[in-house]
C-alpha positions as CSV (number, residue, x, y, z in Angstrom):
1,X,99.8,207.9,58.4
2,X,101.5,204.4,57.8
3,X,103.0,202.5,61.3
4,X,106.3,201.4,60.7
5,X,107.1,198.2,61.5
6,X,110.6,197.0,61.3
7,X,111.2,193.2,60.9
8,X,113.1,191.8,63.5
9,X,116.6,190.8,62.5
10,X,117.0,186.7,62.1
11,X,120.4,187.1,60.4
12,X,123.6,190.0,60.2
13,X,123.6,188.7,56.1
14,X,121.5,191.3,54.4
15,X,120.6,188.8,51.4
16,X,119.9,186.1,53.8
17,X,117.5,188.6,56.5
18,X,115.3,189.6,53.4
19,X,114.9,185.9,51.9
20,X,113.7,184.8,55.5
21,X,110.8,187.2,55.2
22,X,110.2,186.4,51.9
23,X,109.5,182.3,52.9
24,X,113.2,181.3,51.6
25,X,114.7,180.0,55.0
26,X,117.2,177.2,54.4
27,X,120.2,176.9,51.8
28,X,119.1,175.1,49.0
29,X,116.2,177.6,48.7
30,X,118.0,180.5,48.7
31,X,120.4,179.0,46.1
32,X,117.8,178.4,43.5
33,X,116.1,182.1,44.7
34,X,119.7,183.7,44.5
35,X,120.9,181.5,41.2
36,X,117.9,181.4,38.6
37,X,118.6,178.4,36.1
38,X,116.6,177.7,32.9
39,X,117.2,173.8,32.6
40,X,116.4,173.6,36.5
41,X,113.7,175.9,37.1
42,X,111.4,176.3,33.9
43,X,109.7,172.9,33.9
44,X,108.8,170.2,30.8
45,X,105.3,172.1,28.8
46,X,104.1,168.3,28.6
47,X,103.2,168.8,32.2
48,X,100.1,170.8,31.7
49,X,97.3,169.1,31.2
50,X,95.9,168.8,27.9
51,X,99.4,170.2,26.4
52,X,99.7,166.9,24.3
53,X,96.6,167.2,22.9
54,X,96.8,171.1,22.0
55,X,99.8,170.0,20.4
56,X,98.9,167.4,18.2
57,X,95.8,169.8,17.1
58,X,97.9,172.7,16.7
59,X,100.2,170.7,14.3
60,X,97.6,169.2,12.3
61,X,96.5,172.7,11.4
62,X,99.8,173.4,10.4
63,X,100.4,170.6,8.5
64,X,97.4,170.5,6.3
65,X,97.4,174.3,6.2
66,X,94.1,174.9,7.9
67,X,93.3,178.8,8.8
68,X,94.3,179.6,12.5
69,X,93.1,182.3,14.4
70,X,95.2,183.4,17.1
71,X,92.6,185.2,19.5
72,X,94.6,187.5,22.1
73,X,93.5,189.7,25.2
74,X,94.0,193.5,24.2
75,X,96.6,194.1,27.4
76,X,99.9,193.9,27.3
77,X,100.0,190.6,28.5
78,X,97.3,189.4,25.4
79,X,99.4,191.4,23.2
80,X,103.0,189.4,23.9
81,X,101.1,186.3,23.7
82,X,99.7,186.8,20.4
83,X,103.0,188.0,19.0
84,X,104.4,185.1,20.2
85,X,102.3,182.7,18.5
86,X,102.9,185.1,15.5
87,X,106.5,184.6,15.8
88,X,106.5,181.3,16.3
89,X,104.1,180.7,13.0
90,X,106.3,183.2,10.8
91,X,109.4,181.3,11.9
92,X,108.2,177.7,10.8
93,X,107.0,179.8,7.9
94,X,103.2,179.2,8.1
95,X,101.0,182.1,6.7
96,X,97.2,181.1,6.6
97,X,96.7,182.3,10.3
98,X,95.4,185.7,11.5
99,X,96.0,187.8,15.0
100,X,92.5,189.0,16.3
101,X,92.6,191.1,19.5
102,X,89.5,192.5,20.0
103,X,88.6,196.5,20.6
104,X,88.7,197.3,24.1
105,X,85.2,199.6,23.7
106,X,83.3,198.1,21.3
107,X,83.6,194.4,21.0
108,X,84.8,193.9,24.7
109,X,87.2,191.2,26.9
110,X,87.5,188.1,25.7
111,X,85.4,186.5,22.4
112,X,82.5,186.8,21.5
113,X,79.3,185.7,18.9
114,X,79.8,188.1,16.5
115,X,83.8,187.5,16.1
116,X,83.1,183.3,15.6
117,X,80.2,184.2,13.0
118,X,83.4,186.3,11.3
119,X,86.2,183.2,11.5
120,X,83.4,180.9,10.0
121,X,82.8,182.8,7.0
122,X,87.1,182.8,6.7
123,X,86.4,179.3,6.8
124,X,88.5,178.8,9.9
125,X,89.7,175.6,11.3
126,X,90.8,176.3,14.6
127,X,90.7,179.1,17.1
128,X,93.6,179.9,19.9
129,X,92.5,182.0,22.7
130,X,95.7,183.0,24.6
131,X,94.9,185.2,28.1
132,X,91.0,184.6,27.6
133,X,88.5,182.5,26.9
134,X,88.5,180.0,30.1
135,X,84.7,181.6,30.6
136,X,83.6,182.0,27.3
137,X,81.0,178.8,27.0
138,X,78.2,180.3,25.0
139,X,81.0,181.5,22.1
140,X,82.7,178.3,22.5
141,X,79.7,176.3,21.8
142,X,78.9,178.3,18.8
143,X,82.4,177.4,17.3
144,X,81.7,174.1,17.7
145,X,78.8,174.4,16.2
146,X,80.3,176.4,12.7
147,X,82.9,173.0,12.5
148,X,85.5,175.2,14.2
149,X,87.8,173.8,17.2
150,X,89.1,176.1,19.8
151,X,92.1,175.6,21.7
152,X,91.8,178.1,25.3
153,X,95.2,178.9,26.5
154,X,94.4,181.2,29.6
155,X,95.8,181.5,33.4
156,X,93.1,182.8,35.1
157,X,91.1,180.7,37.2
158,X,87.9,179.0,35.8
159,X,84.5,179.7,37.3
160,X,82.7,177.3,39.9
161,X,79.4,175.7,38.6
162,X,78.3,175.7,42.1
163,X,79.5,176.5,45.9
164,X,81.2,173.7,46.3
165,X,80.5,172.2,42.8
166,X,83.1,171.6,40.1
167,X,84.6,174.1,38.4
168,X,82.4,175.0,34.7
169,X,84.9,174.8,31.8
170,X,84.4,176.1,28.3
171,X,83.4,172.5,25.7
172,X,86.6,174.0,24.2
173,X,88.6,170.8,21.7
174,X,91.6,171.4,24.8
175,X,92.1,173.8,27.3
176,X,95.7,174.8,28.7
177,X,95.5,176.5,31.9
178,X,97.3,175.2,35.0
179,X,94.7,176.3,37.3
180,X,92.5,173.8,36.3
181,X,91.7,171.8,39.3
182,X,92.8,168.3,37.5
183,X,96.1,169.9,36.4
184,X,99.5,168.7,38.3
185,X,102.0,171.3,36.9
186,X,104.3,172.3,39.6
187,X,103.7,176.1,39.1
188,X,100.3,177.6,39.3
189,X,101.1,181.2,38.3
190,X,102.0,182.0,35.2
191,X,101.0,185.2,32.7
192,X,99.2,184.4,29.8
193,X,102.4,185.3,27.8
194,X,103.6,182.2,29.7
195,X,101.3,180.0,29.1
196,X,101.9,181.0,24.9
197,X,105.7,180.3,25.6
198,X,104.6,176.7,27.4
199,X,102.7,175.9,24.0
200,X,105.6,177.0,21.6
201,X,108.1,175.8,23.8
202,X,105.8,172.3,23.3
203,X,105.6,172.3,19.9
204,X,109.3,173.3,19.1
205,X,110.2,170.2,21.3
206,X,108.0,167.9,19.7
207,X,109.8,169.3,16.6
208,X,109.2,168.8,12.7
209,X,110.2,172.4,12.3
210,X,113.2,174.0,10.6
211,X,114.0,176.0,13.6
212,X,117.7,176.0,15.7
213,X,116.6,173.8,19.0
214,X,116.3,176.7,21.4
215,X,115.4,179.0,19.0
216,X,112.1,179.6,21.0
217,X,114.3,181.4,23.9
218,X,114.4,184.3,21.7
219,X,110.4,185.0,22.8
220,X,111.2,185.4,27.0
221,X,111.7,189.4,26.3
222,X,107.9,189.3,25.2
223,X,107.1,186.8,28.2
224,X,109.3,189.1,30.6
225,X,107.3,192.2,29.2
226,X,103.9,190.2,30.2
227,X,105.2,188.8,33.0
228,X,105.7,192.3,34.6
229,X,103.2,194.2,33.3
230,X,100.6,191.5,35.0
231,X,101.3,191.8,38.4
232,X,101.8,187.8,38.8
233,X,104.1,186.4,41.3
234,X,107.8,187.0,40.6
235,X,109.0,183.8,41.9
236,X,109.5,180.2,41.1
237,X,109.6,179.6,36.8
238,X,108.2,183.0,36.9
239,X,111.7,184.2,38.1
240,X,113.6,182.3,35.4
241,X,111.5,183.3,32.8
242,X,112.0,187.0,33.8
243,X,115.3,186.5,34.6
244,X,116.1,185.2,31.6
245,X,113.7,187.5,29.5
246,X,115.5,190.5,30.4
247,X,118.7,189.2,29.3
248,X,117.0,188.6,25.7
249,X,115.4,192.1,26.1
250,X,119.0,193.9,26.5
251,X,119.9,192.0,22.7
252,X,116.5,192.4,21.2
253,X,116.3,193.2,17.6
254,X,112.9,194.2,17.3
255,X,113.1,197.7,15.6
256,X,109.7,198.9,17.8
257,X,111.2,198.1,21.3
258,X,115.0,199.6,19.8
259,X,112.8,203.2,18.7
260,X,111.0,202.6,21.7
261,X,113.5,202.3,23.5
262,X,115.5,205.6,22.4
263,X,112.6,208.0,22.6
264,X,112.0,206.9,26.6
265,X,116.0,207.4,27.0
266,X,116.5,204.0,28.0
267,X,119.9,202.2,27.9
268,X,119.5,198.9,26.2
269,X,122.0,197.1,28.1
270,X,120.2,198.3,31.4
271,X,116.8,197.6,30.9
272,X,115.7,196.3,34.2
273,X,112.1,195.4,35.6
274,X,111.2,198.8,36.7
275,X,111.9,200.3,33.0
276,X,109.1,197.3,32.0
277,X,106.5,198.4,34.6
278,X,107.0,201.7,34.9
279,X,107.7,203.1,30.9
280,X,107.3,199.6,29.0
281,X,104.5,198.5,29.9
282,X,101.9,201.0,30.7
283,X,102.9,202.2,27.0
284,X,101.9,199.3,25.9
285,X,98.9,199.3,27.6
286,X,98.1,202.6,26.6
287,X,97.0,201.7,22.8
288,X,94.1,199.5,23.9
289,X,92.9,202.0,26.3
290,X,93.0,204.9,24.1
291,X,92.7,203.5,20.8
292,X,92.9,199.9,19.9
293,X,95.7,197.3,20.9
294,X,96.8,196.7,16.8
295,X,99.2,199.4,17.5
296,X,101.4,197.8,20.2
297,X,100.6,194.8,18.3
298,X,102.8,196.4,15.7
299,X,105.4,198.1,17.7
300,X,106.1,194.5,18.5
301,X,106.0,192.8,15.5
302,X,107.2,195.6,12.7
303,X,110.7,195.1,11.1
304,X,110.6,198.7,9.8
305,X,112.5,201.7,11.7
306,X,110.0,204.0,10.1
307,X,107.3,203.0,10.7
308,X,109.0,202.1,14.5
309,X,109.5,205.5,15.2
310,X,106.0,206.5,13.8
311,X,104.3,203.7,16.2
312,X,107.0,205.3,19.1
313,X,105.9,208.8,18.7
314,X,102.0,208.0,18.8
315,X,102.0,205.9,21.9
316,X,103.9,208.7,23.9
317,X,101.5,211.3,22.5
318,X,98.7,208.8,23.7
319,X,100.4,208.1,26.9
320,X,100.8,212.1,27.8
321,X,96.8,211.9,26.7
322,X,96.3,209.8,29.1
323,X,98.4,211.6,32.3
324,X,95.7,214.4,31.7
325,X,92.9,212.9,31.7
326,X,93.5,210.6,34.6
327,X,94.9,213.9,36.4
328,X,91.6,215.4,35.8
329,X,89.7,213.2,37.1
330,X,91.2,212.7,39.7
331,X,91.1,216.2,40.8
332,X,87.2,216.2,39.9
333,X,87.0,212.7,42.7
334,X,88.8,214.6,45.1
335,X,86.4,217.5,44.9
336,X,83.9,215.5,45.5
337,X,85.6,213.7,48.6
338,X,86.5,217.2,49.8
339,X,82.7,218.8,49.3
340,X,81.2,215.4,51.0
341,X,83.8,215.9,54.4
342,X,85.0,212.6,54.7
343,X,85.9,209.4,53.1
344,X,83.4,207.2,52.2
345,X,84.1,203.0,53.3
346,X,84.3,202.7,49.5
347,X,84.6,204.9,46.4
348,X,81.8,204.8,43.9
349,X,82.4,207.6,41.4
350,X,81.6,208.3,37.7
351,X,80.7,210.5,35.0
352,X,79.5,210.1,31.1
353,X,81.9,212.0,29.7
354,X,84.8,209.8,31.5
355,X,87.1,208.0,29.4
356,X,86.7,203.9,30.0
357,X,90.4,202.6,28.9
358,X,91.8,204.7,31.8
359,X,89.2,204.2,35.1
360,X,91.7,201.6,35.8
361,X,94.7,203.4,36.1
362,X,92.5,206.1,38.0
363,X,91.1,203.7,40.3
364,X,94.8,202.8,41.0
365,X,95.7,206.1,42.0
366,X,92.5,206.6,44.3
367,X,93.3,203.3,46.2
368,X,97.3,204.6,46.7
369,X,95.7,207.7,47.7
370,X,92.7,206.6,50.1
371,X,93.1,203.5,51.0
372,X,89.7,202.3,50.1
373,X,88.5,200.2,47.5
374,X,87.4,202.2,44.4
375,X,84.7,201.3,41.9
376,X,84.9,204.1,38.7
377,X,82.9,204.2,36.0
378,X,82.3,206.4,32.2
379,X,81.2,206.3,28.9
380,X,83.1,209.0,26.5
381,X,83.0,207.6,23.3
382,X,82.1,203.9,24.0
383,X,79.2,202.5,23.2
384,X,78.5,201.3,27.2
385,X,79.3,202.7,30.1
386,X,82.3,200.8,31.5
387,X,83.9,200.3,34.7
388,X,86.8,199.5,36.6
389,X,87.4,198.6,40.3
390,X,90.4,198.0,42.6
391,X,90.6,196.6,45.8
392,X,92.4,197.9,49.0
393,X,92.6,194.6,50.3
394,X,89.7,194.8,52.6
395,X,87.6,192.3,50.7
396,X,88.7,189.0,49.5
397,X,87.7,188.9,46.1
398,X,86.0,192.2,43.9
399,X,84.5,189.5,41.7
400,X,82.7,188.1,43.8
401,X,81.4,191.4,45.7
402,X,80.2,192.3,41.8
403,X,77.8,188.9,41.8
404,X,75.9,189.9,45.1
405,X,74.9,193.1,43.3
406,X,70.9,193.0,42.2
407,X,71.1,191.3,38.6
408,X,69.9,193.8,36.4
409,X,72.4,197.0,37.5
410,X,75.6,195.5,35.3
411,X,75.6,194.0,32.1
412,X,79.3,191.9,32.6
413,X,81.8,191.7,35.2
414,X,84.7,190.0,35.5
415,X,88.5,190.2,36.2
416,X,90.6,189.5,39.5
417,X,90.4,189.3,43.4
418,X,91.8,192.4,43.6
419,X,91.1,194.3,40.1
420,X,88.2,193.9,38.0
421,X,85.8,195.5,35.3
422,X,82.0,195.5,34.6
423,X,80.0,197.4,32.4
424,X,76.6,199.0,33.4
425,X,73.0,199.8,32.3
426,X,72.5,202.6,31.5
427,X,69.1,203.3,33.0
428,X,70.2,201.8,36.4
429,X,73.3,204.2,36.6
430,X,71.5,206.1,39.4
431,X,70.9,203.5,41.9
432,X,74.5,201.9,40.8
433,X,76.3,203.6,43.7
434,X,74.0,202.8,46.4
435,X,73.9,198.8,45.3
436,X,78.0,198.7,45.3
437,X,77.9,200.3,48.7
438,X,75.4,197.7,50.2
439,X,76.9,194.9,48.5
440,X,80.7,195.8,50.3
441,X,78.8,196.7,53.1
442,X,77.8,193.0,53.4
443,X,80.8,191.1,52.2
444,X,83.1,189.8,55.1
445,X,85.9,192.2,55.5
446,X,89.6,191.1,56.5
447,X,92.6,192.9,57.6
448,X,94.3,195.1,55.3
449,X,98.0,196.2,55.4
450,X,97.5,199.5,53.6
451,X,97.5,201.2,56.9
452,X,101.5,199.1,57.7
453,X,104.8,199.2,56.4
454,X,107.1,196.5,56.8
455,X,110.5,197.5,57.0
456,X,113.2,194.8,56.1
457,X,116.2,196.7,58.2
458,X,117.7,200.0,59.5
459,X,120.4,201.0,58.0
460,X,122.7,204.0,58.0
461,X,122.9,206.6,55.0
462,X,126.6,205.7,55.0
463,X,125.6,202.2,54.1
464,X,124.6,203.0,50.6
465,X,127.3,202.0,48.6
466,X,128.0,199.7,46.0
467,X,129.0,196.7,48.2
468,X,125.4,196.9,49.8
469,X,124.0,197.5,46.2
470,X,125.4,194.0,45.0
471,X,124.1,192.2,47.9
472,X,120.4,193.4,46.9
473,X,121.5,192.9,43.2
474,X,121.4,189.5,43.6
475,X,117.7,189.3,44.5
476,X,116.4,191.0,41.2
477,X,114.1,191.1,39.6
478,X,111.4,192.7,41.8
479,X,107.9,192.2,41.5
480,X,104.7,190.6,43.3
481,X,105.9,188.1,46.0
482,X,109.2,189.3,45.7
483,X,109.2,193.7,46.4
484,X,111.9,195.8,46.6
485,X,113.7,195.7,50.1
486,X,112.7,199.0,52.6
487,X,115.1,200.1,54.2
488,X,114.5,202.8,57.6
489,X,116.8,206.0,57.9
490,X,117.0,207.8,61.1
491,X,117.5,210.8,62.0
492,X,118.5,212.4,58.3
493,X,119.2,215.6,57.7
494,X,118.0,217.5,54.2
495,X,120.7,219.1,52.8
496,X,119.3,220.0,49.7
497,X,115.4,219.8,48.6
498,X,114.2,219.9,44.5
499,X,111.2,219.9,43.1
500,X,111.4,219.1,39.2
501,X,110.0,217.6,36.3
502,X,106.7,219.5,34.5
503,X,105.4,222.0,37.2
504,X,107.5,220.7,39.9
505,X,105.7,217.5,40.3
506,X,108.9,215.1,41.2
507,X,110.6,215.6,44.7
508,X,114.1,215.2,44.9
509,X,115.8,215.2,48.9
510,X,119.8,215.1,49.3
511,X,121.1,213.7,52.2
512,X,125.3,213.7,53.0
513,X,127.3,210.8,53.9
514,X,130.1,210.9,56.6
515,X,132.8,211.9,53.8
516,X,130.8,214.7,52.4
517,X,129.5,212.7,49.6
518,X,125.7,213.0,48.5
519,X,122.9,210.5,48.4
520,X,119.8,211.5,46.7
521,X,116.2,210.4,47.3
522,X,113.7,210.9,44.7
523,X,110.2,210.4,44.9
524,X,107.6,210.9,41.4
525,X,104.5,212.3,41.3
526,X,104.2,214.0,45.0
527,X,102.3,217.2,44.0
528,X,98.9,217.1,46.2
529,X,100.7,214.6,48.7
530,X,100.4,216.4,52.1
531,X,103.4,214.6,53.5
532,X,105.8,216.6,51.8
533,X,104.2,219.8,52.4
534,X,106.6,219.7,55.5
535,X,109.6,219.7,53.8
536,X,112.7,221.8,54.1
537,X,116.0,222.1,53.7
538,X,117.8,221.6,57.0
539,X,114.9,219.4,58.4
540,X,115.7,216.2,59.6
541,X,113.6,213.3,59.3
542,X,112.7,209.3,59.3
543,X,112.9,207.9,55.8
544,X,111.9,204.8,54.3
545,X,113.3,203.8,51.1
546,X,114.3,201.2,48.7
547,X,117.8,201.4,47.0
548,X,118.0,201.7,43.3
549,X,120.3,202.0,40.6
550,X,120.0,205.0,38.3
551,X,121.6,205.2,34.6
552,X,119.7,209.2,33.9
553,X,121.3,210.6,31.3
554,X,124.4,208.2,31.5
555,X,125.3,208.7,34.5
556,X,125.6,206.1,36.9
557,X,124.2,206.5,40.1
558,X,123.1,204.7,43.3
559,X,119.9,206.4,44.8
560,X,117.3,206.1,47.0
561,X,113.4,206.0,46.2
562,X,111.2,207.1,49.0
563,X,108.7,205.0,50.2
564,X,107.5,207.2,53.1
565,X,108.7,210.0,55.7
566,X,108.3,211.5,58.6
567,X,109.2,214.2,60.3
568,X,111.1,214.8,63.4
569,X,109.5,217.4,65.9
C-alpha cells in the first residue's frame, strides 16, 4: 500500500501551489508555464549543431533530384517523423524519395546492412534517419562506403567510447541530435518527431520553396502525437509544440485521424492529451507490434476516406488482439508469482509462444502491478526471441544493467534508462533468468517512489466545480515533468458503486456534493486489483484523484479519476 504524502501548502492560489512543486517558483516562470507562446518559446532550428549543414545537403538533393531515403523508427514517434518529412517533400513537390520503416520482427530497431545494400542498388544519394541511427556506426560506414551520405536526425543520447571517454558518434555526413555533448541548443529534450519538425522548420526558413511561410505549422499535430506517445518531458518548447499541436490536431484534415477519430467516439474539437496517450497513440503503436508500422504510416498519410475507415477498422481489430494477449499473459506471470509465494526483487519471465511486439506493454502492466523491474521475453512468430524490460526506478539506467550481463546470453540491447529491449540466444535462454537476476543484484540501487504518492492538496468534494476546473485548465497539457494534479478526499461516502465496461472491468464510485449533486470517480481496468475488493455502497473512504473533464457520449462532465483509496475502519 502507497503512503500518502501531502505537499505542504506554500500558497492559498491553486495554480500557483502546484507550479511551486513543479520547479516554477517566481512570476515570470509561471507566465511563460501558464501562457505557452510559439515566437517566444520554440527556438531558431539553426541552433542545433550541424542543422546548417543538414540543410545545405538536404537541399542539394532536392535540387538536383537525387533519391532520398527517409529511414524512420517503427513507433509512433518514428512514424510522425517520417510522415513529416513525407509531407514536407510532397508539399515542395519532390517525388524521387522513399519512406523505409523497418519490420519490428524481422529486420529490427534502427538500420541495418542488408537495408543500405537495398538503397545502393536504388542508386540512392542520401539517407535520413529520423528517431534512430545515433548508434548505428557499422551501417553508417557501409553507406559511406556504397557513395551514399546519411544525415542522422535522432534524440536519444549517443553511446560513450569509454568511462569517461568521449562520446562514439556514427561517421554519418551530419548528425542532428541536441544531446550531442558539443551541442548548445537551449532544450535538450525533444521527440524524434521534434527533431523532424527542427529540420523542416530549417529548411522552410532557409526557403526556395513554393510554400505559404508558416506553412510547416500544419505538421505540430504529428509532433504533438509523438511528443505524447514518447513519454519526453512536457515542458519547455516541448510545451509549445504540444500546445500548439493540439490546436492543429482539433482542425486536422487528414482523412485517417478524422475516421480514426469517429470509430474511438472522439470529439474533434476536444481532443486533449489523454485522447493521444491513451486511444491515439497506443493504436498507433499497435501496427508495428502486431503487424508492421506501414499501416499507421498510412492512416497518416492516406487522402482516401475508404481506405481511412479500412485502415480504422484494422488497427482496432489489432488493438482488441492485443488486450487479449497481453491479459493472458499476464494472468499466466501471475500464476507463476502466485505458485512461487512471493515476489521476486525482479521479474524475469518468458515463453516461446509469447508475442514480442506486446512484452512491452506487458512489462508495463507488471511494473504498475508489482513494483519491480520486469524483464519479459517470447518468440511467436519472429524469427528471435525478443525482449522487453521496464524499470521501477530502483536502478538508474536498464541499459546499462543489460551490458554487465555475460556477453554471449543477448544478441542486441538497447533503448532507455528506464525502458529497453534486447534480443536473446536461443541456446542460452535457460541460464537468461539467473544472469539478469545477478546482474540487478549487483547494480547500485537508489530510492524509488513507487511505494509514495505525492499529493498536491486536500480538497473538499464540494470543490469540484468548474471554477476549480479552469484554474487546473490552465496548466494543460499533462505529461512527463508536468502530471496531472492529485488531489486527497477525506472522509467520502459511496453513494453509488458500478462496475461496467466488458465483464465489469471499469469501476465507477458516486460521491454527493452538499446540494445533492453527484460527482463521479471512475477508475479503468480494476478487475484483479485487490483494493477495490473492499468496496461498497455506503462505505466511506480516503480518495486520491485527479480532476478531469469528460465529453462521453456528448455529454459534458467534470469527473474525478482515481488514483488510489483507502478505506476507513
Amino acid at each position: 500500500m502507497k503512503q500518502w504524502v501531502v505537499r505542504k501548502e506554500v500558497s492559498e492560489n491553486l495554480p500557483e501551489q502546484i507550479l511551486f512543486y513543479r520547479g516554477v517558483k517566481n512570476k515570470e516562470e509561471a507566465e511563460k508555464f501558464l501562457n505557452p507562446d510559439y515566437e517566444r518559446d520554440v527556438h531558431d532550428p539553426f541552433k542545433i549543431l550541424n542543422m546548417d549543414k543538414a540543410v545545405e545537403r538536404i537541399s542539394r538533393a532536392l535540387r538536383d533530384n537525387e533519391r532520398v531515403i527517409v529511414f524512420g523508427d517503427y513507433d509512433a514517434d518514428g512514424v510522425c517523423s517520417s510522415v513529416i518529412l513525407h509531407d514536407f517533400f510532397k508539399k515542395i513537390g519532390f517525388e524521387n524519395f522513399h519512406i523505409h520503416i523497418p519490420d519490428r520482427h524481422l529486420e529490427g530497431y534502427g538500420l541495418s546492412i542488408e537495408a543500405v545494400d537495398e538503397f545502393a542498388k536504388e542508386k540512392t544519394g542520401l539517407i535520413i534517419t529520423l528517431d534512430c541511427g545515433i548508434t548505428d556506426y557499422a551501417e553508417v560506414e557501409k553507406a559511406n562506403s556504397a557513395g551514399i551520405d546519411v544525415i542522422i536526425a535522432d534524440h536519444h543520447p549517443a553511446a560513450a567510447s569509454a568511462a569517461g571517454a568521449a562520446e562514439k558518434l556514427p561517421n554519418a555526413f551530419a548528425i542532428i541530435d541536441s544531446k550531442q555533448k558539443n551541442d548548445t541548443y537551449p532544450f535538450k529534450y525533444l521527440s524524434g518527431a521534434g527533431v523532424a519538425f527542427k529540420v523542416v522548420q530549417a529548411l522552410a526558413a532557409r526557403g526556395g520553396f513554393n510554400i505559404v511561410p508558416g506553412w510547416e505549422k500544419w505538421l505540430l499535430d504529428l509532433v504533438a502525437i509523438a511528443t505524447v506517445a514518447d513519454m519526453v518531458p512536457l515542458v519547455g518548447e516541448n510545451r509549445a509544440l504540444v500546445h500548439y499541436g493540439l490546436q492543429v490536431l482539433r482542425k486536422t484534415r487528414r482523412q485517417g485521424l478524422l475516421s480514426f477519430l469517429r470509430r474511438l467516439d472522439i470529439n474533434l474539437g476536444n481532443v486533449n492529451e489523454d485522447d493521444i496517450g491513451f486511444m491515439i497513440a497506443p493504436r498507433i503503436n499497435i501496427a508495428s507490434r502486431m503487424e508492421h508500422a506501414n499501416i499507421s504510416f498510412s492512416l497518416l498519410t492516406t487522402e482516401s476516406p475508404e481506405e481511412s475507415d479500412w485502415i480504422s477498422v484494422h488497427l482496432e481489430v489489432m488493438n482488441n488482439d492485443r488486450k487479449r494477449i497481453v491479459e493472458n499473459i499476464l494472468k499466466e506471470i501471475d500464476g507463476r508469482i502466485k505458485e512461487a509465494g512471493e515476489t521476486p526483487k525482479v521479474i524475469v519471465e518468458g515463453d516461446m509462444g509469447w508475442h514480442p511486439g506486446v512484452l512491452g506493454i506487458a512489462a508495463n502492466r507488471i511494473v504498475e502491478k508489482y513494483g519491480r523491474t520486469a524483464f519479459l521475453w517470447g518468440k511467436a512468430e519472429a524469427k528471435l526471441i525478443k525482449g522487453s524490460c521496464r524499470s521501477d526506478g530502483s536502478v538508474a539506467n536498464l541499459a546499462e544493467l543489460m551490458k554487465t550481463i555475460p556477453e554471449g546470453i543477448l544478441s542486441e540491447q538497447g533503448g532507455h534508462a528506464l525502458a529497453a529491449g534486447f534480443s536473446v540466444n536461443e541456446e542460452e535462454i535457460e541460464n537468461l533468468k539467473d544472469e539478469i537476476i545477478k546482474s540487478y543484484e549487483k547494480m547500485p540501487k537508489q530510492k524509488t517512489e513507487n511505494d509514495i504518492l505525492y499529493i498536491d492538496k486536500e480538497l473538499k468534494i464540494d470543490d469540484v466545480n468548474w471554477e476549480t476546473w479552469a484554474s487546473m485548465e490552465k496548466l494543460q497539457p499533462f505529461g512527463m515533468d508536468n502530471p496531472k494534479p492529485i488531489f486527497l478526499f477525506s472522509g467520502l461516502e459511496i453513494s453509488n458503486l458500478k462496475k461496467f465496461g466488458n465483464g465489469g472491468i471499469h469501476l465507477q464510485l458516486d460521491f454527493l456534493k452538499n446540494n445533492k449533486k453527484k460527482i463521479s470517480a471512475i477508475s479503468f481496468f480494476v478487475s484483479g486489483d485487490e483494493k477495490f475488493d473492499f468496496l461498497e455502497s455506503g462505505q466511506r473512504v480516503d480518495l486520491a484523484a485527479s480532476l478531469e473533464k469528460s465529453f462521453f457520449r456528448g455529454a459534458t462532465e467534470l469527473r474525478l479519476r482515481i488514483v488510489d483509496i483507502k478505506s476507513i475502519i
